[in-house]
C-alpha positions as CSV (number, residue, x, y, z in Angstrom):
1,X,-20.3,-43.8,9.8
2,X,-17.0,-45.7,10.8
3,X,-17.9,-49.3,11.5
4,X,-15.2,-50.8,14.3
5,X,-15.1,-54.8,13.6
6,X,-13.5,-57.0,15.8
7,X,-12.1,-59.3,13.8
8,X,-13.4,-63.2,14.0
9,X,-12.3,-66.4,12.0
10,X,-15.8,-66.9,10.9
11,X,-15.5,-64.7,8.1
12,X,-19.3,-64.0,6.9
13,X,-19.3,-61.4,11.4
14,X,-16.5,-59.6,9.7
15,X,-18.6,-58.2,6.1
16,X,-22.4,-58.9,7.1
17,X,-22.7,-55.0,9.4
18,X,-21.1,-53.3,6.1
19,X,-24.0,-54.8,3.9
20,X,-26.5,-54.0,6.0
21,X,-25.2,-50.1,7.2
22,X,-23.1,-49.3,3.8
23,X,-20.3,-47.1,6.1
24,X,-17.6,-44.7,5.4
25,X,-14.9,-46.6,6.7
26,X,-14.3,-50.0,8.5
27,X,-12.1,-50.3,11.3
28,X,-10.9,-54.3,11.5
29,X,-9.3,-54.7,15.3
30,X,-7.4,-58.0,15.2
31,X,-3.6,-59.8,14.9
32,X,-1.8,-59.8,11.9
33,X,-3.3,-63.1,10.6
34,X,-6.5,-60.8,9.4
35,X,-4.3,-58.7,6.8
36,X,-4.9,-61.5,3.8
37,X,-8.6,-61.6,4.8
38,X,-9.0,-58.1,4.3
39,X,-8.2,-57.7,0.8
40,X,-10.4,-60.4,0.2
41,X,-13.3,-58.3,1.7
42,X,-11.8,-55.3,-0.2
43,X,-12.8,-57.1,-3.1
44,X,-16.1,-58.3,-2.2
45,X,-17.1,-54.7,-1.0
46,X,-16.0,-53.5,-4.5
47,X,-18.2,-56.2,-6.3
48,X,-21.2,-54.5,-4.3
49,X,-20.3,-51.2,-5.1
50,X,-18.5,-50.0,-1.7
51,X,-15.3,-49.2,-3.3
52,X,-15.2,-46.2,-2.0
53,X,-15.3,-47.9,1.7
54,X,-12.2,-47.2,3.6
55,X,-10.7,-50.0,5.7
56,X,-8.1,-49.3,8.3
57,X,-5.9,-52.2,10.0
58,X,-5.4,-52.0,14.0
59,X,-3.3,-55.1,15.1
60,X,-4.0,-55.5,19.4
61,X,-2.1,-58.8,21.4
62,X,-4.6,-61.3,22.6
63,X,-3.6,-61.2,25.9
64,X,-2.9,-57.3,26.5
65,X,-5.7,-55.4,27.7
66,X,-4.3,-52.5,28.0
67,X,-3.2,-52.5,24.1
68,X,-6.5,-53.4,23.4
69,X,-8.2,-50.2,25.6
70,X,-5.3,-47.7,24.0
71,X,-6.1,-48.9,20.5
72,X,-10.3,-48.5,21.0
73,X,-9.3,-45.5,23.3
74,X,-7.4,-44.0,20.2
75,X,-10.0,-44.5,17.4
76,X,-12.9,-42.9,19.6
77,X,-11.1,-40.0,20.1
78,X,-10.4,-40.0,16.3
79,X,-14.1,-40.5,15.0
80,X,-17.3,-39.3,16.5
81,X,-19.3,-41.5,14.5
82,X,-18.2,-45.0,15.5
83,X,-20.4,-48.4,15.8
84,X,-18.5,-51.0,17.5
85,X,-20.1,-54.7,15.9
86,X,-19.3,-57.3,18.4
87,X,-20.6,-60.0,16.3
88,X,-17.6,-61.7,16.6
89,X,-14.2,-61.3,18.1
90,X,-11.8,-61.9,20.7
91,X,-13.4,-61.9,24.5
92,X,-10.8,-59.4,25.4
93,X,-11.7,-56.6,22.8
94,X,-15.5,-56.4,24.3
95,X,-13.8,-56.5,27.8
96,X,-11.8,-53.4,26.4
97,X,-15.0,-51.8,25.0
98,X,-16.4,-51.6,28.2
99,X,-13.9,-49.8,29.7
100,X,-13.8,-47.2,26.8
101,X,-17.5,-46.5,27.3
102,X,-17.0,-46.0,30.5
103,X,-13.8,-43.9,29.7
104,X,-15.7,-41.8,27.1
105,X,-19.3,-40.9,28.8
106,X,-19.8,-37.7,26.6
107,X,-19.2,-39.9,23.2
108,X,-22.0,-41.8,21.7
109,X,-20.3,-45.0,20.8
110,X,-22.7,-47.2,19.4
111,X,-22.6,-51.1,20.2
112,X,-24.3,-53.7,18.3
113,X,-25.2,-57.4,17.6
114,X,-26.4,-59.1,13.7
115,X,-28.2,-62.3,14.4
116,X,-26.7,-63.0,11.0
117,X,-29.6,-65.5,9.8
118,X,-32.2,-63.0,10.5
119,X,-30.3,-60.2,9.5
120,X,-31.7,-58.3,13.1
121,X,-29.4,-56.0,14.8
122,X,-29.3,-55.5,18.7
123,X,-27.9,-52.6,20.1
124,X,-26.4,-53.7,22.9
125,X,-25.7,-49.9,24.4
126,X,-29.5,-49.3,24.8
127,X,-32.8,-50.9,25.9
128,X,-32.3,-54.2,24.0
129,X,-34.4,-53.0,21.2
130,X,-34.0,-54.7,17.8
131,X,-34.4,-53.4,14.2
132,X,-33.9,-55.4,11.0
133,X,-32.4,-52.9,8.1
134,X,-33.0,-54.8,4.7
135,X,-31.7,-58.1,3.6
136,X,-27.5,-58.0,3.0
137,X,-27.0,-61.2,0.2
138,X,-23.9,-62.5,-1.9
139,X,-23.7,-64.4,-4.5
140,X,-22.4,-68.1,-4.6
141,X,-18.8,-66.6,-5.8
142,X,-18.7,-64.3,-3.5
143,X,-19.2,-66.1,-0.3
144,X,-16.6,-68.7,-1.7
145,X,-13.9,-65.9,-2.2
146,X,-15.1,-64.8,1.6
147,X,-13.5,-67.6,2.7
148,X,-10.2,-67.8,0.5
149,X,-12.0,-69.7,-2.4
150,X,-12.6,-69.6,-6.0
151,X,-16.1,-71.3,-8.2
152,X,-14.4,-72.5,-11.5
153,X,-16.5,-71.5,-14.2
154,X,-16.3,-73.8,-17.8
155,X,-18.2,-74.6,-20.9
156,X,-21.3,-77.3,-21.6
157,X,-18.4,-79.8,-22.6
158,X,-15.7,-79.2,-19.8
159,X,-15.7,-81.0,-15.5
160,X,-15.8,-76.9,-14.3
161,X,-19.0,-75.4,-13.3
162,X,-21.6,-74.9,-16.1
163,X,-24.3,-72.1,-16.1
164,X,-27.4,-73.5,-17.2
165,X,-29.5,-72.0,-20.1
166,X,-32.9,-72.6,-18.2
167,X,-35.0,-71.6,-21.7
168,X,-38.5,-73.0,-22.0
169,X,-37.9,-75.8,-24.2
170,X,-35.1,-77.1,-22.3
171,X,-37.2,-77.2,-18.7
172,X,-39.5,-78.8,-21.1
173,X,-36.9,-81.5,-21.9
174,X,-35.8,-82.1,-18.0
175,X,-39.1,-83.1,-17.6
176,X,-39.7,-85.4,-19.5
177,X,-36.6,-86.6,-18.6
178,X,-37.0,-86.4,-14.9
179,X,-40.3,-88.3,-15.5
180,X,-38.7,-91.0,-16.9
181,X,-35.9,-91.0,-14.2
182,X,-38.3,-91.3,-11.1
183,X,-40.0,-94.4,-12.3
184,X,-37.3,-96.5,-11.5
185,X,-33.8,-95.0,-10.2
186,X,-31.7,-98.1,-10.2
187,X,-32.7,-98.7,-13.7
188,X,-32.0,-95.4,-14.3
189,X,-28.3,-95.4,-13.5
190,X,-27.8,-98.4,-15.0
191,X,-28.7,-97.2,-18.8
192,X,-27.3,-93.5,-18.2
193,X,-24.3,-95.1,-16.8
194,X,-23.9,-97.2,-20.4
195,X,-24.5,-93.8,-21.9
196,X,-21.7,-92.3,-19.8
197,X,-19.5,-94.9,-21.0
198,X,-20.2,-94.7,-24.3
199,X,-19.7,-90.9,-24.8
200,X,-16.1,-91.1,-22.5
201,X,-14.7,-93.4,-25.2
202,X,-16.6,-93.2,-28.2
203,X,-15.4,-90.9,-31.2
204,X,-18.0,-87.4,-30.9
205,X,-18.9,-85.7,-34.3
206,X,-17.8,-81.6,-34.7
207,X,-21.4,-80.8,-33.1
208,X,-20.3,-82.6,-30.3
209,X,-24.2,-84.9,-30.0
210,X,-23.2,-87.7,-31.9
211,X,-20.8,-90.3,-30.9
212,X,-19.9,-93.8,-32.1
213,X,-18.3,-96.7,-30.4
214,X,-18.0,-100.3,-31.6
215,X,-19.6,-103.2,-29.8
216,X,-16.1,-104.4,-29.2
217,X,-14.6,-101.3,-27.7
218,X,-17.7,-100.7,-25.6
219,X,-17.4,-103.9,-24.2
220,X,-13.6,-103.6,-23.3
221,X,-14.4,-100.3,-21.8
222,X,-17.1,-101.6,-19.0
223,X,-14.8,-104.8,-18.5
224,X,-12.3,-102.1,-17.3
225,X,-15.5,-100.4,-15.3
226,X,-16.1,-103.9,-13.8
227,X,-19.2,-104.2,-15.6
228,X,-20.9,-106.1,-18.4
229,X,-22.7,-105.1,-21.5
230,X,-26.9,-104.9,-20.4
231,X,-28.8,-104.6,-24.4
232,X,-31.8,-104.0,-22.1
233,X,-33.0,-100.6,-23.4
234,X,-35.9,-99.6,-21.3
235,X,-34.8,-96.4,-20.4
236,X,-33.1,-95.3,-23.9
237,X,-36.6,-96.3,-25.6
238,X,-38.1,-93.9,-23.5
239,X,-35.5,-91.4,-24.1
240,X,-36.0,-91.9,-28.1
241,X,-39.7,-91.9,-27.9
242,X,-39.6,-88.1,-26.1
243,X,-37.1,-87.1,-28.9
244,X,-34.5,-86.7,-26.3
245,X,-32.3,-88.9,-28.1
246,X,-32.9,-88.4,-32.0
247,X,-31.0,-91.7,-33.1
248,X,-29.9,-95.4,-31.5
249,X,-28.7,-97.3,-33.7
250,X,-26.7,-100.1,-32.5
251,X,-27.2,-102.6,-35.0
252,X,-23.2,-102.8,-35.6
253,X,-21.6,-99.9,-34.0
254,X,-23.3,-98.2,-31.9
255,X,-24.4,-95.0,-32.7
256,X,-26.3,-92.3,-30.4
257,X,-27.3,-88.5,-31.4
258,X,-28.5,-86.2,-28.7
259,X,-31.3,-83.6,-29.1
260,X,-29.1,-81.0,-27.9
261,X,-25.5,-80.4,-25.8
262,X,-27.5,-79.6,-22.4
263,X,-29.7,-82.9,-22.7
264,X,-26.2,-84.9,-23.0
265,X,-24.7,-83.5,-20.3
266,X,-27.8,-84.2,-18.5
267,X,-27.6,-87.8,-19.9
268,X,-23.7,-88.4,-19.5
269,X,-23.8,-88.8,-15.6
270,X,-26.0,-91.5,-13.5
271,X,-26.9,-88.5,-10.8
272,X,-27.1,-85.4,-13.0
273,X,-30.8,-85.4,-13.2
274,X,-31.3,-85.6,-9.7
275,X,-28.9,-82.5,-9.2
276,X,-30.8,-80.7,-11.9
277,X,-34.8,-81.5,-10.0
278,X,-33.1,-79.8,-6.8
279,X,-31.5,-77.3,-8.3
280,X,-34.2,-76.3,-10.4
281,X,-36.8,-76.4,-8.0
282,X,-35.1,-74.0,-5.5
283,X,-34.3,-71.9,-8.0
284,X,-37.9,-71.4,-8.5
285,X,-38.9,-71.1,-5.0
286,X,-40.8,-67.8,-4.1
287,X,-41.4,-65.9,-0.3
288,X,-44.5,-65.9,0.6
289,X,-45.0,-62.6,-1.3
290,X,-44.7,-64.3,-4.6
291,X,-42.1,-61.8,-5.2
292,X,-38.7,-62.2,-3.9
293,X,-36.8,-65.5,-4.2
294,X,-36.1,-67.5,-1.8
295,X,-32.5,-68.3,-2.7
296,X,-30.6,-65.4,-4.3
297,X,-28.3,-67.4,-5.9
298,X,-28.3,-71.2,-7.2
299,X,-25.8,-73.0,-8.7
300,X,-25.3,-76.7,-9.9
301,X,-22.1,-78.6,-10.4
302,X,-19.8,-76.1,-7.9
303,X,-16.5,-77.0,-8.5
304,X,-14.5,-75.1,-6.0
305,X,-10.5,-74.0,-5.8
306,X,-9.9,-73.8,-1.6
307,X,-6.9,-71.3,-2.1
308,X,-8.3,-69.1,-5.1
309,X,-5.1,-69.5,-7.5
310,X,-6.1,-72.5,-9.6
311,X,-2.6,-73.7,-10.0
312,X,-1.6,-77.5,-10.5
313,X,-2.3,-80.2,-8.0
314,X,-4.7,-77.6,-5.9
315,X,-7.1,-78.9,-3.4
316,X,-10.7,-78.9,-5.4
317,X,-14.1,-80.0,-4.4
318,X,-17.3,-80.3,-6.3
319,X,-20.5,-79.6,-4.9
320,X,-23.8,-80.7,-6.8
321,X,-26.0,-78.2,-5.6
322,X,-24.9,-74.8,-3.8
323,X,-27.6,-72.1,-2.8
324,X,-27.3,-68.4,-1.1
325,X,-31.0,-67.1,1.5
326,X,-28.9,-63.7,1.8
327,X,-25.6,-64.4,3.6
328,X,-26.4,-68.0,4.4
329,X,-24.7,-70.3,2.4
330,X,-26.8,-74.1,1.4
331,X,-24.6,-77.6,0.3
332,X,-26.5,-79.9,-1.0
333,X,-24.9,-83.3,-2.4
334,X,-26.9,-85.3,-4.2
335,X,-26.8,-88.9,-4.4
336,X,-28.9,-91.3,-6.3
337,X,-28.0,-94.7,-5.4
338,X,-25.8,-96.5,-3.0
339,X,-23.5,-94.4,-1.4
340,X,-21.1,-94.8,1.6
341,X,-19.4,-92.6,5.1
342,X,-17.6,-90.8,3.2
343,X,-19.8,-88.7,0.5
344,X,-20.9,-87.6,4.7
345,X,-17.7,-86.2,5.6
346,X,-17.1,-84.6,2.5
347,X,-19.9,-82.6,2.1
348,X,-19.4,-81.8,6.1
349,X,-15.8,-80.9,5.4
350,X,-16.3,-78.3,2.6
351,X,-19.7,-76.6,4.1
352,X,-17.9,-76.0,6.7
353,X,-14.7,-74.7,5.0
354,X,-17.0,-72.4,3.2
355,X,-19.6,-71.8,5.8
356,X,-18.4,-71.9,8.8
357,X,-21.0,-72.3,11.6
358,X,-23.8,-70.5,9.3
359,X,-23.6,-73.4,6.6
360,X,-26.5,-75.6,6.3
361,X,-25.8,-78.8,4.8
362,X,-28.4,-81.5,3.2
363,X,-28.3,-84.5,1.6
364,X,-30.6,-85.4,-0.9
365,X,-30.9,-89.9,-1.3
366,X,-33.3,-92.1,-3.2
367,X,-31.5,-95.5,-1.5
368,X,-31.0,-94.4,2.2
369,X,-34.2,-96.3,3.3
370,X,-33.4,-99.4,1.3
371,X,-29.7,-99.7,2.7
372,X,-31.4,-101.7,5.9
373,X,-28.7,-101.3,8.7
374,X,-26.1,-99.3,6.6
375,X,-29.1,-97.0,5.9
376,X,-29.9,-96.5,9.7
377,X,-26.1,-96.0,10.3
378,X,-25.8,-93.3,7.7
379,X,-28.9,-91.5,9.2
380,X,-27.6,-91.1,12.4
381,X,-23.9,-90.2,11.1
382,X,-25.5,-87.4,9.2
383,X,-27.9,-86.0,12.3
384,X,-24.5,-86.2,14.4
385,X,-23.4,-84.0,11.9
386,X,-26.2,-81.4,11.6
387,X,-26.6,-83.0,7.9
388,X,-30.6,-82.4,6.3
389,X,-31.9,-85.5,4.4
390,X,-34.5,-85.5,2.3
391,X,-35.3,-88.7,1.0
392,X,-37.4,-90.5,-1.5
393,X,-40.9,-89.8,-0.6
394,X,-40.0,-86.1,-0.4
395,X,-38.6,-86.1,-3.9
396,X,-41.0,-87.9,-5.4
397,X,-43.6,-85.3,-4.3
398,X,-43.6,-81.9,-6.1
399,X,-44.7,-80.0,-3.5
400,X,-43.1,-81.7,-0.5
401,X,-39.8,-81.3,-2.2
402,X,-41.1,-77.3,-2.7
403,X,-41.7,-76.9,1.2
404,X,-38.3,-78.9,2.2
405,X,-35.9,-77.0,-0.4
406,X,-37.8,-73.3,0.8
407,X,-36.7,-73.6,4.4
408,X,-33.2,-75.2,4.0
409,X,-31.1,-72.5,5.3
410,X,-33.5,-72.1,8.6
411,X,-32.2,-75.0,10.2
């Protein structure tokens, strides 16, 4: 089959017919602006094991139709098998088309439509029937490197993004963890965020899960944070008593020993545990046939490179929770505690930037209905801006949490 694209900025209409069909050959119709794109899709074909796909470059002016009809005119005559997608593309290329079928009576040129978040295709040359042919996906890299991008990948111990080892005993740990967490958020934050302090400027054994500060230092370091030193221990207790943290001892320096490198990291920042219940919990999400997953692909901690080269000074974002239904890409920042405007446009910015239209964006707050009127402004910035919440009640609620997170990407 030779599958003719015309080419659109959205980048997700230009792939999604060759992941459903699997052609010969693509045909991309556009200016010279698509050449970079393509060998970005060249790649991504490869990665799902369409190497042997053939793409062809046709460059047409946006304002000459009869360019446009020679060039269409050209590759029918050249291929008897050809399926025009007109999922996206310049208006003037489907004017073209129609003049080429009309042209070319005796050729069966096939013309179709993907409703990309159903994955249904409408052939637009027949009697408006519909078919839906399996379920195209890609992962959370590649629909980043669709759209220029890169997902830095780094160890337990480094900023990049870390690939969770979701064993038994450790989901056993975030538990008891996240059960201590949801009894009291503010209070939360304010021990983890001594914690965080301490291992940033304490000195960390060879194992990396013990580290020692003095009393002194620690409090020179929040002085510079703009905070004071709080002895209350509430949430450290708790954190001892579940053998999360094996030893506190801060009868002169202070000394703390973790159970294990993945509990610190989810102990070293105030929101990390909040990332990890979402993340976790959509990773776990079934259909309804108990089977398939709901979300293909789930990361946490997404720490994106916009051009791809990861050279100095590049433009990077972090995401706290990305997810993948098939080709529909999920943002989900994460915020547990005050939080202004911005953290909004942010998260708005880089879905977009690495969704385009077909990006769903949520944001996941315990605070937003105890911010009185900031709260109410914040709500109605993020509904201006197609932004999800789900908010306290919801997360505090197992399986309300479970039926938000499983239809994220419908929206």
């Amino acid at each position: 089959m030779t599958l003719v694209e015309f080419f659109e900025k959205t980048a997700i209409e230009n792939i999604c017919a060759s992941l459903i069909d699997m052609p010969d050959r693509i045909v991309f119709i556009g200016n010279k602006s698509m050449e970079k794109h393509i060998a970005r899709y060249e790649e991504i074909l490869a990665s799902k094991g369409l190497e042997k796909t053939e793409t062809i470059k046709k460059f047409v002016s946006n304002s000459r139709l009869d360019n446009a009809v020679k060039i269409l005119s050209e590759i029918v005559e050249t291929y008897d098998d050809c399926v025009f997608d007109i999922t996206g593309g310049e208006e003037i290329l489907n004017v073209a088309l129609g003049i080429v079928c009309e042209k070319y009576p005796l050729k069966d040129i096939q013309i179709q439509k993907i409703n990309i978040k159903d994955n249904v295709i409408y052939f637009c040359d027949k009697n408006g029937v519909t078919t839906q042919k399996g379920n195209p996906s890609l992962s959370i890299e590649q629909n980043v490197k669709l759209y220029g991008g890169k997902v830095l990948f780094g160890g337990i111990n480094q900023d990049d993004t870390y690939r969770w080892d979701l064993t038994p005993d450790f989901l056993n740990d975030f538990e008891k963890m996240w059960k201590i967490c949801k009894g009291n958020f503010g209070y939360w934050n304010l021990q983890i965020g001594l914690l965080k302090t301490i291992n940033e400027n304490g000195v960390v054994s060879c194992d990396q899960l013990t580290v020692t500060i003095s009393q002194g230092a620690l409090e020179n370091a929040l002085k510079k944070e703009g905070r004071k030193f709080n002895k209350t221990k509430g949430i450290i207790n708790a954190l001892c008593a579940e053998g999360l943290i094996t030893n506190f001892d801060d009868s002169d320096d202070i000394t703390i020993t973790y159970k294990n490198e993945q509990v610190k990291r989810c102990l070293s920042q105030e929101g990390q545990i909040l990332e990890m219940k979402i993340y976790i919990t959509a990773k776990n999400l079934s259909e309804d046939d108990g089977v398939r997953p709901v979300y293909e692909d789930a990361l946490n901690g997404v720490v994106i490179d916009w051009d791809g080269k990861n050279e100095p000074f590049d433009t990077e974002n972090e995401i706290d929770v990305m997810l993948m239904h098939d080709i529909v890409p999920v943002f989900i920042s994460c915020k547990n505690g005050d939080f202004s405007a911005e953290e909004l446009y942010k998260l708005n910015t880089v879905a977009e930037r690495f969704g385009g239209k077909y990006a769903k964006k949520v944001l996941v707050t315990t605070a937003i209905d105890n911010m009185r009127d900031k709260g109410k402004y914040l709500t109605t910035r993020a509904n201006d801006m197609r932004i999800q919440l789900i908010k306290e009640n919801d997360i505090l609620d197992d399986a309300k949490l479970s039926k938000r997170l499983k239809t994220l990407w419908e929206f």
